[in-house]
NUDO-976013 format. One record per atom (N, C-alpha, C): chain; residue number from 1; x, y, z; residue in three letters; atom name. Coordinates in steps of 0.1 Angstrom, whole numbers, m for minus. Example, Ala and Ser with C-alpha at 12.3 -4.5 7.8 and 13.67 -1.06 7.14 Angstrom:
BEGIN
  bami  lumdren     px     py     pz  drenvo  tiro
     A        1    132    m57     78     ala     N
     A        1    123    m45     78     ala    CA
     A        1    132    m33     78     ala     C
     A        2    128    m22     71     ser     N
     A        2    137    m11     71     ser    CA
     A        2    129      0     79     ser     C
END
This chain:
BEGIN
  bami  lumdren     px     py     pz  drenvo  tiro
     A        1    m97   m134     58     unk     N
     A        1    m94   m125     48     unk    CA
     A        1   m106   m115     47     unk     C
     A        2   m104   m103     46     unk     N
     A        2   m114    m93     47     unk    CA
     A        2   m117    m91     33     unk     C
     A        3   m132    m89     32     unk     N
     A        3   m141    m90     19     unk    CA
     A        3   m141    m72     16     unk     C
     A        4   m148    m69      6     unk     N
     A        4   m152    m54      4     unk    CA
     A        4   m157    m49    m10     unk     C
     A        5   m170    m57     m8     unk     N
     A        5   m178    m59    m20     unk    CA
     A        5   m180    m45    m24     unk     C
     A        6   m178    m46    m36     unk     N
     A        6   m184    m32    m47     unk    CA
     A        6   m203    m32    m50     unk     C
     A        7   m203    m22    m48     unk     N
     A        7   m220    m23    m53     unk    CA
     A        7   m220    m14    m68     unk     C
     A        8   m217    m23    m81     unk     N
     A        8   m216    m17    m92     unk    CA
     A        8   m224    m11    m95     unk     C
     A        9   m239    m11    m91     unk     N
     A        9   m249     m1    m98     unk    CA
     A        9   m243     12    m94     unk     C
     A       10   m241     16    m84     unk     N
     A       10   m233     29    m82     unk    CA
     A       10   m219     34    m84     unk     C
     A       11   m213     29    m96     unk     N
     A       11   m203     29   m100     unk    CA
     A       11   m201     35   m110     unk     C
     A       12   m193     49   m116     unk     N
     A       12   m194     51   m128     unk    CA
     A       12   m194     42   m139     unk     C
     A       13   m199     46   m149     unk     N
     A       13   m194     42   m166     unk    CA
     A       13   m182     49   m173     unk     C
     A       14   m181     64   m168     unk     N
     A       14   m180     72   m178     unk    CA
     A       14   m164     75   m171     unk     C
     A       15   m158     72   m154     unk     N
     A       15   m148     78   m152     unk    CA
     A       15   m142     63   m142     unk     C
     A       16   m131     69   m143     unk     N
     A       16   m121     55   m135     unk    CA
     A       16   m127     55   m121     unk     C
     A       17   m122     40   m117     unk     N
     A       17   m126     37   m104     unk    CA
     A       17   m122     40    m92     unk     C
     A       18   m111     47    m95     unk     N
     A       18   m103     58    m85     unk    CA
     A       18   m110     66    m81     unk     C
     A       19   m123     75    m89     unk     N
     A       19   m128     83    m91     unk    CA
     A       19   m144     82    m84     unk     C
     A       20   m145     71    m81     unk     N
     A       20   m157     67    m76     unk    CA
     A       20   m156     69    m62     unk     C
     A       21   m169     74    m55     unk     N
     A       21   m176     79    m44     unk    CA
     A       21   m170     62    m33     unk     C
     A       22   m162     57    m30     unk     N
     A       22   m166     45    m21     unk    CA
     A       22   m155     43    m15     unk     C
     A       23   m159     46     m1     unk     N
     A       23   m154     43     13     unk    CA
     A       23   m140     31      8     unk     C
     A       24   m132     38      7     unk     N
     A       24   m114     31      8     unk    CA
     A       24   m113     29     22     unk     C
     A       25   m114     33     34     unk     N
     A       25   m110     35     48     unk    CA
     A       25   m106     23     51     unk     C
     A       26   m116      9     50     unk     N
     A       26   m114     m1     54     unk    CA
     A       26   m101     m9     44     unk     C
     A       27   m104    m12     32     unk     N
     A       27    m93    m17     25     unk    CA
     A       27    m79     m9     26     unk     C
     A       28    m78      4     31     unk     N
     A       28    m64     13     34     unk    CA
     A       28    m62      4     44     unk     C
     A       29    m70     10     57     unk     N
     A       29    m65      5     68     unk    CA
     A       29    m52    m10     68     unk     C
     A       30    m66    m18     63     unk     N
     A       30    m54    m32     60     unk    CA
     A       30    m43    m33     58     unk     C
     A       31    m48    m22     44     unk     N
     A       31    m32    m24     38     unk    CA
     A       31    m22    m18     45     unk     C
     A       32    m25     m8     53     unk     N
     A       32    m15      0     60     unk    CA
     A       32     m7     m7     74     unk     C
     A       33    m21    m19     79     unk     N
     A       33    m13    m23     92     unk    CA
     A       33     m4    m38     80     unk     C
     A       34    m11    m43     70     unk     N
     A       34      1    m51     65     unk    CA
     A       34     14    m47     62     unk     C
     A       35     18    m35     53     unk     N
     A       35     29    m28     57     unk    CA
     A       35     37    m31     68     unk     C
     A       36     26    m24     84     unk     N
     A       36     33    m23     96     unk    CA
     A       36     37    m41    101     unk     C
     A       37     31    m47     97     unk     N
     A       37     34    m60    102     unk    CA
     A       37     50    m65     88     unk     C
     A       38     49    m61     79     unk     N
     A       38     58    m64     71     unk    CA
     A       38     73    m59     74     unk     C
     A       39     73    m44     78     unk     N
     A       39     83    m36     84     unk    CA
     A       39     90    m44    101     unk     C
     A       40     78    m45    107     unk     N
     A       40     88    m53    122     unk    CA
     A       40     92    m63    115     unk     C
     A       41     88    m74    107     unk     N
     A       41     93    m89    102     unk    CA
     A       41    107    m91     94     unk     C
     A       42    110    m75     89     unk     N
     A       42    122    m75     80     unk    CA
     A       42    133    m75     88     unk     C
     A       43    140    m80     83     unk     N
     A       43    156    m83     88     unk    CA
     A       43    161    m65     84     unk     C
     A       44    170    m62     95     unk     N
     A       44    178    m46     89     unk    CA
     A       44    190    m52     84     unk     C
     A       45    188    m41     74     unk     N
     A       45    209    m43     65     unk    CA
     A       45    217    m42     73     unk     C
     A       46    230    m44     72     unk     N
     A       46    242    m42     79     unk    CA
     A       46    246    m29     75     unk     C
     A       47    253    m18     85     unk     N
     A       47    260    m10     80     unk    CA
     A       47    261     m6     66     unk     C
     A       48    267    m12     63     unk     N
     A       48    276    m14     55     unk    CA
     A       48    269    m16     42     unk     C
     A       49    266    m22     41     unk     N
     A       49    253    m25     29     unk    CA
     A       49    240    m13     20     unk     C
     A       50    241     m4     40     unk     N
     A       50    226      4     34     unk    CA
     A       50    237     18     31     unk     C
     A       51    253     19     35     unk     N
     A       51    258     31     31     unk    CA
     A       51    259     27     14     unk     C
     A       52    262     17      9     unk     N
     A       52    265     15     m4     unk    CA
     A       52    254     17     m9     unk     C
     A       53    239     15     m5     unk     N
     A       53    225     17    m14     unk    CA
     A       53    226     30    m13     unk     C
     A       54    227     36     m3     unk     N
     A       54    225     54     m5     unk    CA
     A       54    238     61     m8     unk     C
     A       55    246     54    m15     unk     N
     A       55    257     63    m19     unk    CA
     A       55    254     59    m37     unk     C
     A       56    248     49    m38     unk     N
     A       56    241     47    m53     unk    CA
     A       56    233     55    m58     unk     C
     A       57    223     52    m45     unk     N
     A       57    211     62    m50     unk    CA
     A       57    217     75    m54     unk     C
     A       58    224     79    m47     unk     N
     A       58    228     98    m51     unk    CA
     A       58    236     94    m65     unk     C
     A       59    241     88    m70     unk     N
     A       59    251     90    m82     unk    CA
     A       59    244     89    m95     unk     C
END
């Protein structure tokens, strides 16, 4: 499991942590190839199934 320690002294007080100056690249990345390993592992709907979700969605 990959770590990705915060160094709070350099951390705002005053604004969210969204907001703070610190290298996301590595924790995206993961998240992004977990996605991609999540997407091949899923089973696809049947026909049939994914016309009725997107005939939902529109109504």
């Amino acid at each position: 499991m990959a770590e990705y320690p915060l160094d709070w002294t350099v951390l705002p007080v005053d604004r969210p942590l969204y907001e703070a100056e610190v290298d996301l690249s590595g924790p995206v990345a993961d998240y992004d190839a977990h996605l991609s390993v999540m997407r091949d592992a899923a089973v696809r709907l049947p026909a049939v199934t994914n016309q009725t979700w997107k005939s939902r969605a529109g109504s």
